[in-house]
Every structure is written in structure tokens, then in C-alpha cells.
GUPAGU-713541 format. One record per residue (C-alpha): residue in three letters; x, y, z. Coordinates in nm, 3 decimals. Layout:
BEGIN
<rec><res>ALA</res><x>X</x><y>Y</y><z>Z</z></rec>
...
//
This chain:
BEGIN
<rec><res>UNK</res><x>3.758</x><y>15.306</y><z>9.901</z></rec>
<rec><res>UNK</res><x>3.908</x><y>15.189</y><z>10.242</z></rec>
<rec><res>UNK</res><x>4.148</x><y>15.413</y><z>10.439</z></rec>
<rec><res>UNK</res><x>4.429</x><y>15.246</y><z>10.477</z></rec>
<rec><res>UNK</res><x>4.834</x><y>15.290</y><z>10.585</z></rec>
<rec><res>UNK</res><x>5.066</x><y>15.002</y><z>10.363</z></rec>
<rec><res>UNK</res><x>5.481</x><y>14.997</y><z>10.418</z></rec>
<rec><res>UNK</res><x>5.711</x><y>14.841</y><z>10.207</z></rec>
<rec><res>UNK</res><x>6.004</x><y>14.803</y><z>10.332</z></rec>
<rec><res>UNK</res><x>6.118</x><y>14.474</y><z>10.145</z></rec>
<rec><res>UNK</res><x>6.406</x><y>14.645</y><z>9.891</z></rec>
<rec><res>UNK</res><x>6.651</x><y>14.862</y><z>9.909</z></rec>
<rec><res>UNK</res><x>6.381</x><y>15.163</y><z>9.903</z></rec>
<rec><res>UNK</res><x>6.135</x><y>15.218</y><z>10.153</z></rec>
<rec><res>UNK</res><x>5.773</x><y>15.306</y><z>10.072</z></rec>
<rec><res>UNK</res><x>5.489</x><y>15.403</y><z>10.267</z></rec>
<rec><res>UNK</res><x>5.119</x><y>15.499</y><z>10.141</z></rec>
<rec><res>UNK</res><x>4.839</x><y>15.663</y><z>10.324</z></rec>
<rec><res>UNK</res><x>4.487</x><y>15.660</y><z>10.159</z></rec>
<rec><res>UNK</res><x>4.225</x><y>15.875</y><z>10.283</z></rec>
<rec><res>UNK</res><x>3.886</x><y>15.926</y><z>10.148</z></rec>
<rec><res>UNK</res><x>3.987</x><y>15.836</y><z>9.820</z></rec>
<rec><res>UNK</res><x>4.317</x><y>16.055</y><z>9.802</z></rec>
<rec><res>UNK</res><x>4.671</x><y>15.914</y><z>9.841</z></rec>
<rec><res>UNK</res><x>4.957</x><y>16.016</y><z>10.032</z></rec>
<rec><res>UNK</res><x>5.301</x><y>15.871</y><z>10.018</z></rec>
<rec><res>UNK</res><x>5.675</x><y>15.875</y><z>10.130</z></rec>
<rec><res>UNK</res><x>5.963</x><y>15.730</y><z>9.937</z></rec>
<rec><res>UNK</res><x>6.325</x><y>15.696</y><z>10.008</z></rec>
<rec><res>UNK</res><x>6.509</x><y>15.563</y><z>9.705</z></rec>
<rec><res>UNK</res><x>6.839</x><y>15.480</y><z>9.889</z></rec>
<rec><res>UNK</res><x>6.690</x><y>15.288</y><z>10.238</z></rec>
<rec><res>UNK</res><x>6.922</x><y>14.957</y><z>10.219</z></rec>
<rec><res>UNK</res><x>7.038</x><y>14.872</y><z>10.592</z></rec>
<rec><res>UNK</res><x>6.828</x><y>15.179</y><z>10.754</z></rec>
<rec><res>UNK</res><x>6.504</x><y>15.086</y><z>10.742</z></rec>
<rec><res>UNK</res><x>6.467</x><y>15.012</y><z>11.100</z></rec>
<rec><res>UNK</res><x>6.564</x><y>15.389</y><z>11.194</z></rec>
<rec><res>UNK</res><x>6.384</x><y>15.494</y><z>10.880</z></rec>
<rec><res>UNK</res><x>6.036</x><y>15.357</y><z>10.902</z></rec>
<rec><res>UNK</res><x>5.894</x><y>15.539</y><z>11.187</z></rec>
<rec><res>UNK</res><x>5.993</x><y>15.915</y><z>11.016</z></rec>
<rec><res>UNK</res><x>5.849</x><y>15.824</y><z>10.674</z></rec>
<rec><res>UNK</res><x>5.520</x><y>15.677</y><z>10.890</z></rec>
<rec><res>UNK</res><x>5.499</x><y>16.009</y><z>11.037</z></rec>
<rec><res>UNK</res><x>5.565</x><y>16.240</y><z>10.759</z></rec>
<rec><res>UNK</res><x>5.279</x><y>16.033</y><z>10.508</z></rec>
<rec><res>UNK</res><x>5.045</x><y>16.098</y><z>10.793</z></rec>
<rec><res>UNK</res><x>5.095</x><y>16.392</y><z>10.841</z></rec>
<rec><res>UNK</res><x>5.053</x><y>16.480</y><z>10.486</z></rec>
<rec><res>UNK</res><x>4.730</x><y>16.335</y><z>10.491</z></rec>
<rec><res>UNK</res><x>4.609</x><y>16.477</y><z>10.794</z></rec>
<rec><res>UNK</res><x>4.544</x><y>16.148</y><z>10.930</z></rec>
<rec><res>UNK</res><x>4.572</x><y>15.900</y><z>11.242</z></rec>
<rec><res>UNK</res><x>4.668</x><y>15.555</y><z>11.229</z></rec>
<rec><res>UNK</res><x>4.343</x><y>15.538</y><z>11.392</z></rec>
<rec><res>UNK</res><x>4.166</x><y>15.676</y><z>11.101</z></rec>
<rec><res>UNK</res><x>4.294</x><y>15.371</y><z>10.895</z></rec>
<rec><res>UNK</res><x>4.052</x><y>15.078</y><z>10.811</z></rec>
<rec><res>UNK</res><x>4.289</x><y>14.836</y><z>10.795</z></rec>
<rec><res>UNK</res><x>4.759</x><y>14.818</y><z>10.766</z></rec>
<rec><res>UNK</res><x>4.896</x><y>14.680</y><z>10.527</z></rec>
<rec><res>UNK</res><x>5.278</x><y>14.495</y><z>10.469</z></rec>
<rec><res>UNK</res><x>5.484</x><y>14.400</y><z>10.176</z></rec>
<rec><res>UNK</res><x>5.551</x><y>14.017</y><z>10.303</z></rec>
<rec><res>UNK</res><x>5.825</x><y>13.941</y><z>10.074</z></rec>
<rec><res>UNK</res><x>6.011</x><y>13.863</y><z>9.825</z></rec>
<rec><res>UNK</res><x>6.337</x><y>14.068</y><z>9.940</z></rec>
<rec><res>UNK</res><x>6.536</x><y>14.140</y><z>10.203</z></rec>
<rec><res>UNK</res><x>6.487</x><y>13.899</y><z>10.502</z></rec>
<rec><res>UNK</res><x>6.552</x><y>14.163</y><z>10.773</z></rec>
<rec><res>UNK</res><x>6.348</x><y>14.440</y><z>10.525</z></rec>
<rec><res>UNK</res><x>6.079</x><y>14.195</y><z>10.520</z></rec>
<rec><res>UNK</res><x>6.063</x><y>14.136</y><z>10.913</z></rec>
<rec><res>UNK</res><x>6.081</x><y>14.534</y><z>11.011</z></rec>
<rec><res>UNK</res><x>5.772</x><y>14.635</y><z>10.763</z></rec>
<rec><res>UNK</res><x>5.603</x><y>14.269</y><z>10.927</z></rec>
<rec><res>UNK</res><x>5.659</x><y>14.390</y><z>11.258</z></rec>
<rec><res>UNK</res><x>5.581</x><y>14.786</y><z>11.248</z></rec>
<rec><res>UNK</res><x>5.207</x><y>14.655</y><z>11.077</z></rec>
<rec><res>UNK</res><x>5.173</x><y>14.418</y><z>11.368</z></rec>
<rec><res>UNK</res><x>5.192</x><y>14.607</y><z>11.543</z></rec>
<rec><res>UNK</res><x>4.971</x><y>14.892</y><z>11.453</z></rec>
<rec><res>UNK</res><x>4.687</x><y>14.655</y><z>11.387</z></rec>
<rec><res>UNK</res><x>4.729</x><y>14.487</y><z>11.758</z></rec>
<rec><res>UNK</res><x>4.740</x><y>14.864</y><z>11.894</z></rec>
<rec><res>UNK</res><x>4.425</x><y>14.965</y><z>11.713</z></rec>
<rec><res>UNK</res><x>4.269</x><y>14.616</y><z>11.660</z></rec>
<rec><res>UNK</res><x>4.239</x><y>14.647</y><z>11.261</z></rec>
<rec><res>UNK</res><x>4.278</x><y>14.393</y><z>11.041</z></rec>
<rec><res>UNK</res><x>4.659</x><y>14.312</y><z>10.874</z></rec>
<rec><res>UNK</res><x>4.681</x><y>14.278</y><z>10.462</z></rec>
<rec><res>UNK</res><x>4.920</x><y>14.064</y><z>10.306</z></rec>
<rec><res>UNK</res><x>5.087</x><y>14.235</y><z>9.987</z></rec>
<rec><res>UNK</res><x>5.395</x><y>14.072</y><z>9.798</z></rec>
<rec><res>UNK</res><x>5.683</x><y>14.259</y><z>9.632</z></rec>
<rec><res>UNK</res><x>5.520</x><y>14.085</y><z>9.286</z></rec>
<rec><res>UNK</res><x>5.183</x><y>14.240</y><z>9.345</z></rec>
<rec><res>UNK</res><x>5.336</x><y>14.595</y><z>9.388</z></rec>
<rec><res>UNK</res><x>5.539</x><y>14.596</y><z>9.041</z></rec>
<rec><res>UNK</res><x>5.179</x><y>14.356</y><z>8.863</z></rec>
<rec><res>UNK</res><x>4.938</x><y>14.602</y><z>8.984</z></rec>
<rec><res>UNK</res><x>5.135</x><y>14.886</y><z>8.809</z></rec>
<rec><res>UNK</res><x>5.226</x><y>14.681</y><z>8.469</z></rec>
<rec><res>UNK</res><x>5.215</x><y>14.891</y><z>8.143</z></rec>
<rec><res>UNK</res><x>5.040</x><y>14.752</y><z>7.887</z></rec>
<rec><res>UNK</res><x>5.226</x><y>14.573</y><z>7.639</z></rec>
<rec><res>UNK</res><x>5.157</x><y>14.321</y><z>7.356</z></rec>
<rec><res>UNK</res><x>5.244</x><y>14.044</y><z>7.546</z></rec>
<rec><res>UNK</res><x>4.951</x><y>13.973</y><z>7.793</z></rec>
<rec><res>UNK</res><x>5.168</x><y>13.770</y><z>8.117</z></rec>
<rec><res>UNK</res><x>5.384</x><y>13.963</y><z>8.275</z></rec>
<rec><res>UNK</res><x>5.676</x><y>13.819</y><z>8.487</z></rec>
<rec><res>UNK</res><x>5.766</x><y>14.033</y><z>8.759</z></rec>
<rec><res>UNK</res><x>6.122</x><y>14.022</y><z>8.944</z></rec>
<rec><res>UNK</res><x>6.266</x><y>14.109</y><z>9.265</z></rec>
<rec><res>UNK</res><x>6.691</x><y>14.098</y><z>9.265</z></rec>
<rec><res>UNK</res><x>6.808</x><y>13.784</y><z>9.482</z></rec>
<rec><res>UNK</res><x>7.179</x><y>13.911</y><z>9.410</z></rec>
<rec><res>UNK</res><x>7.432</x><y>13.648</y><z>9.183</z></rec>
<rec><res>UNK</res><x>7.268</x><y>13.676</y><z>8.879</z></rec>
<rec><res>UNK</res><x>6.962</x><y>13.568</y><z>9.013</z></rec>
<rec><res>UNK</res><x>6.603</x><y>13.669</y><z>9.097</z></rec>
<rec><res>UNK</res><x>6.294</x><y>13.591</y><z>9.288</z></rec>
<rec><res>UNK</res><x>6.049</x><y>13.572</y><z>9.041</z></rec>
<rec><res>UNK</res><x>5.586</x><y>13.576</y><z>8.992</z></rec>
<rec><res>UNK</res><x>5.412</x><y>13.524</y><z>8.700</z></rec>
<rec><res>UNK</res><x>5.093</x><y>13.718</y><z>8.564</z></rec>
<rec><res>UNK</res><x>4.790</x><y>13.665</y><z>8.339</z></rec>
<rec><res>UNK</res><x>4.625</x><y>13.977</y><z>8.449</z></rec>
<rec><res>UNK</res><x>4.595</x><y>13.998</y><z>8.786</z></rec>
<rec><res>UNK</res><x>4.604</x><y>13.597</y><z>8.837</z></rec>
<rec><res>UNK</res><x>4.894</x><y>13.446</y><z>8.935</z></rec>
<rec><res>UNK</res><x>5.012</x><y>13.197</y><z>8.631</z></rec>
<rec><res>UNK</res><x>5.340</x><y>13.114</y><z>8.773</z></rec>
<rec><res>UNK</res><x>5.359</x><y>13.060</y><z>9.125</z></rec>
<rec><res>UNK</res><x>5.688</x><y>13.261</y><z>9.294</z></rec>
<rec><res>UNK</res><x>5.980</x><y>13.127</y><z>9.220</z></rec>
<rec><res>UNK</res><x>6.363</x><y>13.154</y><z>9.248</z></rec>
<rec><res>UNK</res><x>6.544</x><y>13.161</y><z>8.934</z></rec>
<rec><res>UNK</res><x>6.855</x><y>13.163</y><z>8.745</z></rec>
<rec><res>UNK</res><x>6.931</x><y>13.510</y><z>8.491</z></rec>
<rec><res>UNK</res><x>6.951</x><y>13.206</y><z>8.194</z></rec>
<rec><res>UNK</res><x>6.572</x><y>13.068</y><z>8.319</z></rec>
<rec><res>UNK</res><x>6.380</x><y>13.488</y><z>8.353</z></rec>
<rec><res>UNK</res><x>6.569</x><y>13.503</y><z>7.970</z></rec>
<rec><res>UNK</res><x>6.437</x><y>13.143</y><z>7.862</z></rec>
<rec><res>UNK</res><x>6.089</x><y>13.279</y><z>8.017</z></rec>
<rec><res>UNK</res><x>6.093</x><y>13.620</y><z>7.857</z></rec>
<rec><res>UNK</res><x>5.950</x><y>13.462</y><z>7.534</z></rec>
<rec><res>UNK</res><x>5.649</x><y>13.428</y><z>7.708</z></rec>
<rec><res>UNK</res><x>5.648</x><y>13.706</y><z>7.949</z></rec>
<rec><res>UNK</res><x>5.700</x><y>14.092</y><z>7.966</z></rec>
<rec><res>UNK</res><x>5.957</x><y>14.169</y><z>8.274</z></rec>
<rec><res>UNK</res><x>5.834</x><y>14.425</y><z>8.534</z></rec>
<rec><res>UNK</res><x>6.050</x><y>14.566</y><z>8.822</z></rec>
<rec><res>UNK</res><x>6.031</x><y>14.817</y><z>9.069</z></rec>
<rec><res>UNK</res><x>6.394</x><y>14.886</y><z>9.089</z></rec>
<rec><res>UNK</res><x>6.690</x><y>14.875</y><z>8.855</z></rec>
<rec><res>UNK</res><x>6.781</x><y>14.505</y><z>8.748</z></rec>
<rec><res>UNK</res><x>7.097</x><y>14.375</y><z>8.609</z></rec>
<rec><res>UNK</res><x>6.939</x><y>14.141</y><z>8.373</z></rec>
<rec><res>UNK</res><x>6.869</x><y>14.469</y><z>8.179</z></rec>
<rec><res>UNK</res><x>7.163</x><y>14.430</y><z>8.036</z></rec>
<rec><res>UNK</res><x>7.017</x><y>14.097</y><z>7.822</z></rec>
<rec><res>UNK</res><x>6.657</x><y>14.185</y><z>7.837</z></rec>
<rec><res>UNK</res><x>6.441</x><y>14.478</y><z>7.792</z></rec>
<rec><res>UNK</res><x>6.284</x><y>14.546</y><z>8.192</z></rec>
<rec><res>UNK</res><x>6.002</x><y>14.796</y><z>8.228</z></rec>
<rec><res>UNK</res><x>6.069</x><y>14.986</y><z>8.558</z></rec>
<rec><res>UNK</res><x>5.762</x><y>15.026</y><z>8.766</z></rec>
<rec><res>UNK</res><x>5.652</x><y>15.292</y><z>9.026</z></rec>
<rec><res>UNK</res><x>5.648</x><y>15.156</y><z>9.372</z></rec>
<rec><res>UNK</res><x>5.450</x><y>15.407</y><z>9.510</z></rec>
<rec><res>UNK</res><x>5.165</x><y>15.366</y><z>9.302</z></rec>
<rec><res>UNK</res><x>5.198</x><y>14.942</y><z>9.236</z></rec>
<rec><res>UNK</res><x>5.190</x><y>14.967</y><z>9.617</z></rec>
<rec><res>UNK</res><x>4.821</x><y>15.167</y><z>9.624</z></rec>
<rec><res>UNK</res><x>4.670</x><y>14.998</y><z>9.359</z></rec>
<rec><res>UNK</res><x>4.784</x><y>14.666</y><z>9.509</z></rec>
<rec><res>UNK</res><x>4.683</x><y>14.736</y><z>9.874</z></rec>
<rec><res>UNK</res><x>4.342</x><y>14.907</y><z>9.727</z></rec>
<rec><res>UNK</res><x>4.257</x><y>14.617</y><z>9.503</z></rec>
<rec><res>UNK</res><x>4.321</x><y>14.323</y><z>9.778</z></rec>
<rec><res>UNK</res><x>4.190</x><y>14.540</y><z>10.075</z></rec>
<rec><res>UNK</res><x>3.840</x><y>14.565</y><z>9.833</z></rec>
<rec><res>UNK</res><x>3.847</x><y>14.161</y><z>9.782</z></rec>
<rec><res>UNK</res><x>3.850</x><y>14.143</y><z>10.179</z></rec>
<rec><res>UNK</res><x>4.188</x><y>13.953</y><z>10.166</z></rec>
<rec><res>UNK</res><x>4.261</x><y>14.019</y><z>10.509</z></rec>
<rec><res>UNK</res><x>4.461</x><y>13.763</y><z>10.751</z></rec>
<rec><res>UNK</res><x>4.800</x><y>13.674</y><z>10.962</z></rec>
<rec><res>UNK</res><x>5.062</x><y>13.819</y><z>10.798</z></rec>
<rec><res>UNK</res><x>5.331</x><y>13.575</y><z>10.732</z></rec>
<rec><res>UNK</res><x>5.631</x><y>13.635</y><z>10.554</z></rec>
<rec><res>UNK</res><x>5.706</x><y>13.512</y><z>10.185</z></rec>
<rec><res>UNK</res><x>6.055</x><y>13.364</y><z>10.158</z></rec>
<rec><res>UNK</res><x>6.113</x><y>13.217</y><z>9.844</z></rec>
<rec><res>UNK</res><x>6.441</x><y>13.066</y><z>9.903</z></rec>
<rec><res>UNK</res><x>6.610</x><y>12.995</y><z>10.233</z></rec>
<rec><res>UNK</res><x>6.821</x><y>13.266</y><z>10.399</z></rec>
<rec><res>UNK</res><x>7.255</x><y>13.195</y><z>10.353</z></rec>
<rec><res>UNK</res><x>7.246</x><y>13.112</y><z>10.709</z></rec>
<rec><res>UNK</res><x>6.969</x><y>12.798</y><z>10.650</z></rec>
<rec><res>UNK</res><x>7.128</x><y>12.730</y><z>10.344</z></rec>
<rec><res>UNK</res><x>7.460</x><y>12.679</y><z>10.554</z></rec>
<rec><res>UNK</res><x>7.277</x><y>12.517</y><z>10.820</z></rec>
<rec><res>UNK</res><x>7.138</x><y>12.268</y><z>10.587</z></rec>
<rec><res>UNK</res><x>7.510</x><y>12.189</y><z>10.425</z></rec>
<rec><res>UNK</res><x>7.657</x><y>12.083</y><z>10.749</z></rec>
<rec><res>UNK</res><x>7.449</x><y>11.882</y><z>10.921</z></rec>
//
């Protein structure tokens, strides 16, 4: 297994792994919403220091590219950036989908649907057969993730309010992020890292209206 350093910092939380030599490390804030540009630096520090490591040590970085929070999205994009231009290592694409699909509980249905909240009742949304993708992401409505829940078993790595409707297995972040980052940095999917926005920010969306 690769050394590696991976951030999330596309939620509310904020997650960063260390893997060295085949043992992980890891830092999670629960509560990160609106800090994580003061926040991500610390948490950097503290998992490598736990690990007794140097970003320099690290095979490749790795980012959660989205779905979530546009400005989350664009901190953990830049902070891996700019590690890998620093130490000229190769950048690793992980989306907020993988992290909850790579830590799915079995269950008796085989596809698993996994959600991010997009606020209004409504959520981002990837579907699973496995590890494949069988539904490509996708923003939808809380009436469409219940219409789909015949089908699919919903994962989450945070507290949903569609829970209210539909049972929602809650899904370590810390260890979704690992296997995810682990997995992908083994298949050699290395390139640019480019952020995944489902749906158009408010400010595009208003854009769009007025012209």
C-alpha cells in the first residue's frame, strides 16, 4: 500500500487521513462548517504528526472534489495542489460518493445510493453496483431518492433529513475516505483535480435567470 495524505473538506466536517506503511492516521472535526480554511492546516499537522510522517514521505495527495460545499470543495482542491506542486507528486481525485460507497454495510439490497445534503429537501446523489457507478451523480428531489429507494440502500456520511421518510445508514468518513483513496490510488487513477459540481452554485443559477 501507497503512503498517502487525503483531505476532505467538502461537508460540514473536515477529515484528513495519513497512511503510512500500511497503518492509518486520521483527524476529524465533526462541527467544521464555515472554518475550514483556518481549520485545515492544524488537522494537516496534527495527522502527521501522529504518524510520524512528512508530506514528503507521501506517494501521492489526495482531495474530496465534490459533491458539497462549493467553497469546502475549493479549500481541500487548493491545499492538495498545492502540496503535490511543492513536492511534485501526483493529485487523486476522490468524490464525496466514493467516501460514504467504499464504506457501505452490507445489506440485502446489492446498489447502494449514496447522498450528500444540497439543503431544501434536496440532495446530490451516486449510484452503486459494487464499486461501479450505476447511476451517474445526480441532483435530486427528497420525492425522486424515496421513488429510488426501492431499488437502492441509502448511505451517508452525515445526518440526513430524509431520515425522517427513509431508513439512511450513516457511514464513517474517516474510514470511506481510506478505503476510497487506497482503492483508487492502487488502480493508478491519478490526474488534474477538477472539481465535481453537480448543480450550479445560487449565484450561476441567478446569473442564468437574468440575463
Amino acid at each position: 500500500m501507497k503512503n498517502f495524505l487525503a483531505i476532505d473538506t467538502s461537508c460540514n466536517y473536515l477529515t484528513v487521513v495519513a497512511v503510512k506503511d500500511g497503518q492509518t492516521f486520521s483527524t476529524f472535526l465533526p462541527d467544521c462548517a464555515m472554518k475550514h480554511s483556518v481549520s485545515v492546516m492544524g488537522a494537516v499537522d496534527e495527522t502527521l504528526q501522529k504518524a510520524d510522517m512528512t508530506l514528503s514521505d507521501c506517494d501521492f495527495f489526495a482531495a474530496v472534489v465534490g459533491a458539497g460545499s462549493f467553497t469546502g470543495i475549493r479549500i481541500g482542491i487548493s491545499v492538495v495542489k498545492g502540496f503535490c506542486l511543492a513536492f511534485q507528486k501526483p493529485s487523486l481525485s476522490v468524490t464525496s460518493f466514493d467516501v460514504a460507497a467504499y464504506n457501505a454495510i452490507d445489506t440485502e439490497k446489492k446498489k447502494a445510493l449514496c447522498l450528500v445534503d444540497a439543503m431544501h429537501d434536496c440532495y446530490y446523489a451516486c449510484g452503486y453496483d459494487g464499486k461501479k457507478v450505476a447511476l451517474s451523480p445526480t441532483y435530486l428531489s427528497e420525492e425522486e431518492v424515496l421513488a429510488l429507494s426501492e431499488e437502492y440502500a441509502l448511505f451517508s456520511c452525515a445526518q440526513l433529513p430524509i431520515e425522517k421518510k427513509a431508513k439512511v445508514a450513516i457511514v464513517d468518513p474517516v474510514v470511506g475516505l481510506k478505503n476510497a483513496a487506497s482503492a483508487l490510488g492502487e488502480k493508478g487513477a491519478f490526474g488534474d483535480l477538477e472539481a465535481l459540481y453537480v448543480r450550479k452554485s445560487s449565484a450561476d443559477l441567478n446569473r442564468a435567470g437574468n440575463e
